[in-house]
N, C-alpha and C positions, 0 to 999 in steps of 0.2 A: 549163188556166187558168194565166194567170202573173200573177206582182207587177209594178207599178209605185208608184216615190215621186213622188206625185200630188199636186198642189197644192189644198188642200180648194176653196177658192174655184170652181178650174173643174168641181167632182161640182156636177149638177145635179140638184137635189131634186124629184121628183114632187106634183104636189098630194094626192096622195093620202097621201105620207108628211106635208105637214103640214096636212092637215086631221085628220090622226089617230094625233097623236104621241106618244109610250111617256107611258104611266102613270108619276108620280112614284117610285112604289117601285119598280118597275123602275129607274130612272135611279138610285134609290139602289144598290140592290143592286150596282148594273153599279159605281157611282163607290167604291164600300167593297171592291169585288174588284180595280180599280185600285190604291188606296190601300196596300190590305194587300198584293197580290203584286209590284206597280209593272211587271203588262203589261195590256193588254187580250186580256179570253177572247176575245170573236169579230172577227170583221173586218169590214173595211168590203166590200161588193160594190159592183161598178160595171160594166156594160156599154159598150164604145167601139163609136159609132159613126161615121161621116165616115172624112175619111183627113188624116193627116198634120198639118198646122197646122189645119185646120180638122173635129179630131175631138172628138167629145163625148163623157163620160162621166156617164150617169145610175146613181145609185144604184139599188141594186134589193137591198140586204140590208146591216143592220149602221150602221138611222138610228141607236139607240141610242148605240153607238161614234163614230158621226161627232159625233152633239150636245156628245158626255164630251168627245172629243179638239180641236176647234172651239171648245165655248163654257168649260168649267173651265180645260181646259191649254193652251188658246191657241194651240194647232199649226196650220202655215201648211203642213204637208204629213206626208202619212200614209202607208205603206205600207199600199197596197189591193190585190185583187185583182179581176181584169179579163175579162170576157167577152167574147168577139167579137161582133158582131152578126151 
């Protein structure tokens, strides 16, 4: 598996991650463990698929982190990690 600095906008979100999105207290827990250590515990997952200019990255672990790092801290890019298809 390797890293890539990913532009959130192109991770493509599953219906199924938002029909069924983290519990508030979760979201807190997660945003008090940012706060207090100033990193994120888990990471984002994302699968590529396609090739080249025309590849796709769908999340598949670490909607949590995406939500915290996208909608609190405003980041327009994340280091995630990458599965092959």
């Amino acid at each position: 598996m390797k890293t890539k600095l990913l532009k959130l906008n192109k991770i493509e979100i599953t219906n199924h991650f938002k029909k069924h999105p983290p519990n508030s207290k979760k979201l807190a827990n997660k945003r008090k463990h940012v706060e207090d250590t100033g990193y994120f515990k888990e990471s984002i997952v994302v699968i590529k698929s396609g090739w080249w200019l025309w590849s796709k990255y769908t999340l598949i672990d670490g909607y949590t982190t995406y939500l915290i790092a996208k909608n609190d801290y405003k980041f327009d890019r994340f280091e995630v990690m990458v599965v092959a298809a």
